[in-house]
C-alpha positions as CSV (number, residue, x, y, z in Angstrom):
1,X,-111.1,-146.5,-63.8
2,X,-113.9,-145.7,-65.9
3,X,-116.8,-148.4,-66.3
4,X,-117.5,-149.9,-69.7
5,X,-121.0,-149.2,-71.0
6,X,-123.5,-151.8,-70.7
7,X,-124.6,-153.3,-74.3
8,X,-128.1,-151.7,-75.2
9,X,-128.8,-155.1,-76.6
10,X,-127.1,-158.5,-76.0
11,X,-124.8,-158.7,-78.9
12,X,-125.0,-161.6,-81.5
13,X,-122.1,-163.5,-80.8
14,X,-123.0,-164.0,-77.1
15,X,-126.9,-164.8,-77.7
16,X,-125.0,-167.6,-80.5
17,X,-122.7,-169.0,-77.3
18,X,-126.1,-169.1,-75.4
19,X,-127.8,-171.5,-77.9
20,X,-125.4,-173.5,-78.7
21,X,-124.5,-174.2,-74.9
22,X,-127.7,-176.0,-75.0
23,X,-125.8,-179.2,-76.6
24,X,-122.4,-177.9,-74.9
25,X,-122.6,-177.5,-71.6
26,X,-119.0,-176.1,-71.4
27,X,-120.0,-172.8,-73.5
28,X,-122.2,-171.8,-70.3
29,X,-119.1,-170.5,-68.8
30,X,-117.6,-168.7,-71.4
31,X,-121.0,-167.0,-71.8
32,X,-121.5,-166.1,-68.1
33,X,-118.0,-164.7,-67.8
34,X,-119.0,-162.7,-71.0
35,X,-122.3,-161.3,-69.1
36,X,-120.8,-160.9,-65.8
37,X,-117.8,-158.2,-68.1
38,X,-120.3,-156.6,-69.8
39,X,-122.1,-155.9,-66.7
40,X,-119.5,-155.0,-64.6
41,X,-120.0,-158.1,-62.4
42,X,-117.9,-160.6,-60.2
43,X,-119.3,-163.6,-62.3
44,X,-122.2,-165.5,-63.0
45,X,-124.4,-168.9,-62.6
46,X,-127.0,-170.9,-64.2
47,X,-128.3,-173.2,-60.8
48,X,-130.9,-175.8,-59.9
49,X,-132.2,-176.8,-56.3
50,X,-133.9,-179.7,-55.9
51,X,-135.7,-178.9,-52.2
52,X,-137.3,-181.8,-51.9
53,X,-134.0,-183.7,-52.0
54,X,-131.6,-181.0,-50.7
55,X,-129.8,-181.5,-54.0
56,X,-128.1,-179.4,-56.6
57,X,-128.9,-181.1,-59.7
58,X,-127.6,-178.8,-62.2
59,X,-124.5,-176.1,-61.8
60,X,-123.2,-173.8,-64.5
61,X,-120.6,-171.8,-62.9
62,X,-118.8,-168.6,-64.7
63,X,-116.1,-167.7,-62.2
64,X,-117.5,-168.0,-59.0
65,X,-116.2,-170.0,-56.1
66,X,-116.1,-173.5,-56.5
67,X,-115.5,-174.2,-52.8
68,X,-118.6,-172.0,-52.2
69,X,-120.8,-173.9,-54.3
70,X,-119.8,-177.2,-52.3
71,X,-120.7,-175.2,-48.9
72,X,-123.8,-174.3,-50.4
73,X,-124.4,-177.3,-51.9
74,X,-124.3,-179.2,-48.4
75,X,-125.1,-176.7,-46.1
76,X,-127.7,-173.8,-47.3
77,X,-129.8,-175.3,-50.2
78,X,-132.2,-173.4,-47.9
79,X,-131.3,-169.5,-47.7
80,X,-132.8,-166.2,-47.4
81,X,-132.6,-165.5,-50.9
82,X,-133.7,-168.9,-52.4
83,X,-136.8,-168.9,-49.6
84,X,-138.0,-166.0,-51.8
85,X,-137.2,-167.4,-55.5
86,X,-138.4,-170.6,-54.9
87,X,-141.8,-168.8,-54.7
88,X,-141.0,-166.2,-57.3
89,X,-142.9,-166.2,-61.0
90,X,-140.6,-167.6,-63.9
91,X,-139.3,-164.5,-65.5
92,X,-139.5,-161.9,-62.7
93,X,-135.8,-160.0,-62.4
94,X,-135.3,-160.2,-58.5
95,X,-132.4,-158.4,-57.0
96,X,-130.8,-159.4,-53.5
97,X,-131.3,-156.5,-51.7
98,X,-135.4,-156.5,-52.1
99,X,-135.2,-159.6,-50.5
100,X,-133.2,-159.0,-47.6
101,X,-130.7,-155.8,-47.1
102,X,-127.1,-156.3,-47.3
103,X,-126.7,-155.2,-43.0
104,X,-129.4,-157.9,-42.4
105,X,-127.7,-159.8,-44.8
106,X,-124.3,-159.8,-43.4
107,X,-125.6,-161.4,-39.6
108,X,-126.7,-165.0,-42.0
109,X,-124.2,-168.1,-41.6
110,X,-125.6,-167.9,-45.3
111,X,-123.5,-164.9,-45.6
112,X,-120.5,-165.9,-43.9
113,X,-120.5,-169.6,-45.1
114,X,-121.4,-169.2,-49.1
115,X,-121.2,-165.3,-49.6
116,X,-118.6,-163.6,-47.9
117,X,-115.3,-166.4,-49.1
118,X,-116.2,-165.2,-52.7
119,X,-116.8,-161.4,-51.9
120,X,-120.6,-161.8,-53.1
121,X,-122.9,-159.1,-51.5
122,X,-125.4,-157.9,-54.4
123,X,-127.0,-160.8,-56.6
124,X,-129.4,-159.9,-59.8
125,X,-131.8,-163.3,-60.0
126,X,-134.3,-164.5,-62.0
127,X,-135.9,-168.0,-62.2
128,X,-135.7,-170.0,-65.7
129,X,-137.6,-173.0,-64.6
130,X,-139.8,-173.8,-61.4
131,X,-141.8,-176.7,-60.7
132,X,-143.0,-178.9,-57.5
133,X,-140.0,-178.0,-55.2
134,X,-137.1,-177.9,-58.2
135,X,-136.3,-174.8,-59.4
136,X,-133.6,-173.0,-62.0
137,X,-132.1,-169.6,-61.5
138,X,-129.9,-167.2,-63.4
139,X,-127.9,-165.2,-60.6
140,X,-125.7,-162.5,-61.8
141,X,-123.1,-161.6,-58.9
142,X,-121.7,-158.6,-57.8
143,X,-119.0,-157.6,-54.9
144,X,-120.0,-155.0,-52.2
145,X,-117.1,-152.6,-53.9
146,X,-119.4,-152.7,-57.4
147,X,-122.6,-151.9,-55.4
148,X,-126.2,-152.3,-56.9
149,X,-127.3,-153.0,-60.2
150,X,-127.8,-150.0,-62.1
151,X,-130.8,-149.8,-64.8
152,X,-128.8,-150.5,-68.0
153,X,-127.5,-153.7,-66.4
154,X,-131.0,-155.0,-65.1
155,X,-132.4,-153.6,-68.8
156,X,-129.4,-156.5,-70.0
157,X,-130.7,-159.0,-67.8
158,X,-134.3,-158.5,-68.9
159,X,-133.4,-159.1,-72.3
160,X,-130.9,-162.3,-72.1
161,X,-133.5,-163.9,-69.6
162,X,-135.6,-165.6,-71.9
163,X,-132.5,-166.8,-74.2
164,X,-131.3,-168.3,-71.3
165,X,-134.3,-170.1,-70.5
166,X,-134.7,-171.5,-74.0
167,X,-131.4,-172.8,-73.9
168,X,-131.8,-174.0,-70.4
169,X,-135.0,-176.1,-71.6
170,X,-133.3,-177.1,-74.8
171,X,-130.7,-178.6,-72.8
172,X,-132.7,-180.5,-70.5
173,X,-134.7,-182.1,-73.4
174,X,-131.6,-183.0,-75.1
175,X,-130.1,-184.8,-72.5
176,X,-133.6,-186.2,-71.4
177,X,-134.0,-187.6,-75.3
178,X,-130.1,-189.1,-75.2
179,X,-130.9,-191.0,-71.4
180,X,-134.1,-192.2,-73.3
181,X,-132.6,-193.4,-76.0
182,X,-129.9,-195.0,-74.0
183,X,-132.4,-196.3,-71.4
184,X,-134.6,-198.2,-74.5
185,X,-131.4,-199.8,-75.8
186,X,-130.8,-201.3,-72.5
187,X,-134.5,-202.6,-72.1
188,X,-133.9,-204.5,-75.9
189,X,-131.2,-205.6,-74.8
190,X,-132.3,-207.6,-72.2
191,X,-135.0,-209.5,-74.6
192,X,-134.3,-212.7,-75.7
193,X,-135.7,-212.7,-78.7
194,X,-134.0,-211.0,-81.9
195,X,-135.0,-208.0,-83.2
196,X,-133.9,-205.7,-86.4
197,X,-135.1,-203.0,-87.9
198,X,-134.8,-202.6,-91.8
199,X,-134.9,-199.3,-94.1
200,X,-136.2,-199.3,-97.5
201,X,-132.5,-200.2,-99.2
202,X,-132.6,-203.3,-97.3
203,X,-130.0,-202.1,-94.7
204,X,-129.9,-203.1,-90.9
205,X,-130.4,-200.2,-89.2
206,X,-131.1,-201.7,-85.6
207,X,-130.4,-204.5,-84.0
208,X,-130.4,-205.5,-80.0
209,X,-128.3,-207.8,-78.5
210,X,-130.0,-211.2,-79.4
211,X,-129.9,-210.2,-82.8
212,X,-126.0,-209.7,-83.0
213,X,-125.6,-212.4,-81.6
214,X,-127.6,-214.7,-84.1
215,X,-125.3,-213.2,-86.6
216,X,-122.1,-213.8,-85.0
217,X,-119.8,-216.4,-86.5
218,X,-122.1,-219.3,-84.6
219,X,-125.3,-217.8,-85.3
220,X,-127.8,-218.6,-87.9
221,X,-127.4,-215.0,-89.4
222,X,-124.9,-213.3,-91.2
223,X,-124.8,-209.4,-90.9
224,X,-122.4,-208.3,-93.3
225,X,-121.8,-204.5,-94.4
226,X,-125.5,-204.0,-92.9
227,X,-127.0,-206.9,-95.1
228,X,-128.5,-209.6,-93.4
229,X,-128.0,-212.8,-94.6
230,X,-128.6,-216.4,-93.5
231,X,-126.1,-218.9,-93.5
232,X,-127.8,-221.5,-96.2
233,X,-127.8,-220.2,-99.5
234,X,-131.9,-221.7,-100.0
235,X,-132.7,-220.1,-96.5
236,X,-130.6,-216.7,-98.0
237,X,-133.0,-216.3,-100.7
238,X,-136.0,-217.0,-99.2
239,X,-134.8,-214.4,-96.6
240,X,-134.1,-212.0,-99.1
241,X,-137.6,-212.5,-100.6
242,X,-139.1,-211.8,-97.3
243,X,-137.4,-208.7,-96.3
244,X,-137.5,-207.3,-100.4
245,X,-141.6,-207.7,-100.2
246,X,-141.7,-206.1,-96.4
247,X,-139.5,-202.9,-97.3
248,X,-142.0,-202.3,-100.8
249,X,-144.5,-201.9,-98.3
250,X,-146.4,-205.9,-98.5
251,X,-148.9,-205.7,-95.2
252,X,-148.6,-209.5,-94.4
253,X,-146.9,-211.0,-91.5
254,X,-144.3,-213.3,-93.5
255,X,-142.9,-216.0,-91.8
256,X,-139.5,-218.9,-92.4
257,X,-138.1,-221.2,-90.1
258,X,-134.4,-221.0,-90.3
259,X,-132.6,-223.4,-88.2
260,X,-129.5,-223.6,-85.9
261,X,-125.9,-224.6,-88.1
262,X,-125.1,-226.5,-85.0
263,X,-127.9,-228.7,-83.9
264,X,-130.7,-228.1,-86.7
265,X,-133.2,-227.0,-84.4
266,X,-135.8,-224.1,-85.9
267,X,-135.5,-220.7,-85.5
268,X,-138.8,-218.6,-86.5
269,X,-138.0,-215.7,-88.5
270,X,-141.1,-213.2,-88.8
271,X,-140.6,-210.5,-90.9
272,X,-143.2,-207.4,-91.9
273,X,-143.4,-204.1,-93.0
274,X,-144.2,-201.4,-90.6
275,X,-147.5,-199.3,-90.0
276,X,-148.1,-196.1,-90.3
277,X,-148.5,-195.2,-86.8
278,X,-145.0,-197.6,-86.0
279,X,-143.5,-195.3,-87.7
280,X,-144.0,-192.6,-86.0
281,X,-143.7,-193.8,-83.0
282,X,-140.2,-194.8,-84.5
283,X,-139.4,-191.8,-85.9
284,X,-139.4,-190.2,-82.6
285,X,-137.1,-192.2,-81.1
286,X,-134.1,-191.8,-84.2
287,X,-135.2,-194.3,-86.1
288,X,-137.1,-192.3,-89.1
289,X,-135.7,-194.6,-91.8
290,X,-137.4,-197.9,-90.6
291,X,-139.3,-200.0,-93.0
292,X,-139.6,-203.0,-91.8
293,X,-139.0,-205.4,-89.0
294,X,-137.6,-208.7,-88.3
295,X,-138.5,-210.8,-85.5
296,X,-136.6,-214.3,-84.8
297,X,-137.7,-216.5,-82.3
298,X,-135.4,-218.9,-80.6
299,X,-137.7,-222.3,-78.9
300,X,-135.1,-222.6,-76.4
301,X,-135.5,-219.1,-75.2
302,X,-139.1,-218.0,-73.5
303,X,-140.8,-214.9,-74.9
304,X,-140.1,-212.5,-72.3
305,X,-141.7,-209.2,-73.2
306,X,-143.0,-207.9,-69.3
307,X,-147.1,-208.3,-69.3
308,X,-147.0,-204.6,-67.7
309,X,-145.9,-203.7,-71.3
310,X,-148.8,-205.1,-72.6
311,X,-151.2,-204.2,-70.5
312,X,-150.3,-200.7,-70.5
313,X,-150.7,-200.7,-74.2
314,X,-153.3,-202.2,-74.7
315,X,-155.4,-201.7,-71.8
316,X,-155.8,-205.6,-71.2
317,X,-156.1,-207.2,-67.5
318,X,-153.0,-209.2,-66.1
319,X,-154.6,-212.4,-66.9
320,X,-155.6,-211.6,-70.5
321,X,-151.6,-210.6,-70.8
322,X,-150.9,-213.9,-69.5
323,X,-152.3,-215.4,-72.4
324,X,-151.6,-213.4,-75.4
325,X,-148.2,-213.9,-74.7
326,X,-148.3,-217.7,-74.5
327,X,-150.3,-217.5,-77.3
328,X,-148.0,-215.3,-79.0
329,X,-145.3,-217.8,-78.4
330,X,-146.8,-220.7,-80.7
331,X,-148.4,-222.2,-77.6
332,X,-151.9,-224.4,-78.3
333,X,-155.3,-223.4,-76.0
334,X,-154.7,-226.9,-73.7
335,X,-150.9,-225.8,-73.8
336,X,-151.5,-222.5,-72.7
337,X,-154.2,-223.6,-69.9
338,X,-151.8,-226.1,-68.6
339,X,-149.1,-223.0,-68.7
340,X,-151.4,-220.8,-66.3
341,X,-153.2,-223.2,-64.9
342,X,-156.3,-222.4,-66.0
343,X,-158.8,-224.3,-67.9
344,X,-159.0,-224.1,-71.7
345,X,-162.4,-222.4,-71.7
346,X,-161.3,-219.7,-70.1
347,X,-158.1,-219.6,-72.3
348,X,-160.3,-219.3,-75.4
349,X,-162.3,-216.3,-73.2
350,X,-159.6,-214.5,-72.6
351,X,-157.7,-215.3,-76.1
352,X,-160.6,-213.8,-78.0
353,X,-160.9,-210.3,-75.6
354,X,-157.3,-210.0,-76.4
355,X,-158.2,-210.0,-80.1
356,X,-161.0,-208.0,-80.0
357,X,-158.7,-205.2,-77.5
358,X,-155.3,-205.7,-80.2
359,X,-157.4,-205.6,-83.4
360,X,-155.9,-209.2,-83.9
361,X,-157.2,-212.1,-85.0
362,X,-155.0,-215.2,-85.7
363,X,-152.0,-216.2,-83.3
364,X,-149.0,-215.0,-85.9
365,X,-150.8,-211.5,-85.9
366,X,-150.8,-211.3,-82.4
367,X,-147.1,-212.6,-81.9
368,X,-146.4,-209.9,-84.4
369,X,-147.3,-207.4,-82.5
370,X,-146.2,-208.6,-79.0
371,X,-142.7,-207.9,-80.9
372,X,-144.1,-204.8,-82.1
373,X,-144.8,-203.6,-78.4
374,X,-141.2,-205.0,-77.4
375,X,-139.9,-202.5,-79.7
376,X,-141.8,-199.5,-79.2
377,X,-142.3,-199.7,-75.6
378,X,-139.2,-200.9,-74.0
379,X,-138.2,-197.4,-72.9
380,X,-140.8,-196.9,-70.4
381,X,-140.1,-199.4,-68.4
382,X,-136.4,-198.6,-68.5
383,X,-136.8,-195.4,-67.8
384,X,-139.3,-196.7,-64.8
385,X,-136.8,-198.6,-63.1
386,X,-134.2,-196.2,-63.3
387,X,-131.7,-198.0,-66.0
């Protein structure tokens, strides 16, 4: 039977199916079924090893052996042929037999145990991604009956290699952006106090957990086709005031009390527009739209922003942490020395080094942006601890 010619150039529709397998993972084995026909080929992989934990973290498979990739999997993460590519510069086209002829080949458990169940003697490989023990490699596989890889094939290979890799790298940004964005949304969570985010037509865009809950049909919020709302019709409009003046762009920290339809106690409700650089900061995590943000403060419920979080942002020592966020709280100097357990005088040190380090300089400033680096920070320690 006569061979189909090899493609001169890899042909739109697969280079399209290549890209978009970035956000699909499924299309990575329709697209290495396609390479491994138009080469002639048993099949094809996209695979990561992970030496330092003998792991496969990654597998695209395009009609290989499933059973094959478990043996390897558990048995020869360590092999002859990834010895070599794990050592091998990103973009060099490797092919099996220059790192070990097929005879010599044939005498591995290697071989016998991964290789020979699926009739692979001849692999075309070339690494996508390599870095401190992990690396990513594009094997194209052939059977012993369709021999070596001849130049038009290789001159394919050459040419797909760096679509691959782009998609590859595409992919693992994407799904590194969606676990951050999921790992942040678990960190607000767990905050007690309420937080929202607001766009410039007055519309909730954000809200953690604490917040839905103060606008439940108990809470002292109402949240109703994205428009929040207080309970009180007085406490509504001065609400509405607040959140109107913030969104037009009005730099002050505003602040209500609202308090509880069940007992009357105060809620603090701090609302302000947000900076520049919040933004930003907000726009890279989805949120582009934010205008301003509301803050409410339940006294039953301690502020419980992590001081790591703070110190890392602003470069402040555990003990200056300490304070700002009693301070931040509502907390007087002898209440936040009996707190700690420190004397006022070294309160009032420490309270005016965290002004001078936050750009701060009155207590409500400084609680606003505590609640600021609740927000913007909350991923990193998510994403520390693994959640």
């Amino acid at each position: 039977m006569t061979r189909r010619a090899v493609p001169t150039e890899p042909p739109e529709r697969l280079l399209d199916m290549i890209y978009d397998a970035a956000t699909e993972e499924t299309l990575w084995t329709q697209a290495l079924i396609q390479i491994a026909d138009m080469t002639g080929s048993l099949g094809g992989m996209v695979v990561g090893a992970d030496l330092k934990h003998g792991s496969v973290p990654f597998l695209f498979n395009g009609r290989m052996s499933e059973d094959s990739h478990r043996t390897y999997a558990e048995r020869h993460i360590q092999n002859p042929w990834g010895d070599v590519m794990m050592h091998s510069p990103v973009g060099m086209l490797v092919q099996s037999d220059e790192i070990l002829p097929l005879q010599n080949l044939k005498r591995t458990a290697f071989f016998d145990e991964v290789l020979r169940p699926e009739q692979l003697a001849h692999n075309a490989m070339v690494n996508l991604v390599s870095n401190d023990g992990l690396y990513g490699v594009f094997n194209l596989c052939r059977s012993e009956q369709q021999g070596l890889f001849g130049e038009d094939a290789l001159r394919l290979l050459s040419q797909l290699y760096p679509h691959i890799r782009r998609s590859l790298i595409l992919g693992f940004r994407i799904n590194g952006y969606r676990a951050l964005q999921h790992a942040q949304s678990q960190a607000l969570d767990r905050l007690s106090a309420g937080i929202l985010l607001i766009d410039r037509g007055a519309r909730v865009i954000f809200a953690n957990t604490a917040a839905r809950a103060m606008t439940g049909n108990d809470g002292p919020l109402r949240l109703h086709n994205t428009i929040l709302s207080a309970v009180f019709p007085p406490d509504a409009e001065q609400l509405e005031a607040l959140v109107a003046a913030a969104t037009r762009g009005d730099s002050l920290v505003r602040t209500m009390s609202l308090p509880h339809p069940h007992d009357g106690r105060l809620l603090t409700v701090q609302i302000t527009s947000l900076r520049s650089r919040d933004l930003q900061r907000l726009a890279d995590r989805g949120l582009r739209n934010a205008a301003a943000m509301v803050v409410i403060r339940d006294p039953a419920q301690p502020l419980d922003i992590p001081v790591g979080w703070i110190v890392d942002t602003y470069g402040l020592t555990p003990a200056e942490a300490r304070v700002a966020l009693c301070a931040a709280s509502g907390a007087t100097i002898p209440e936040t020395a009996h707190r700690l357990n420190v004397s006022p005088n070294t309160v009032k040190t420490h309270l005016s080094r965290v002004f001078a380090k936050t750009g701060t300089s009155r207590q409500i400033e400084l609680a606003r942006l505590m609640e600021s680096i609740a927000l913007l920070s909350a991923h990193t320690t998510a994403v520390k601890n693994g959640t």
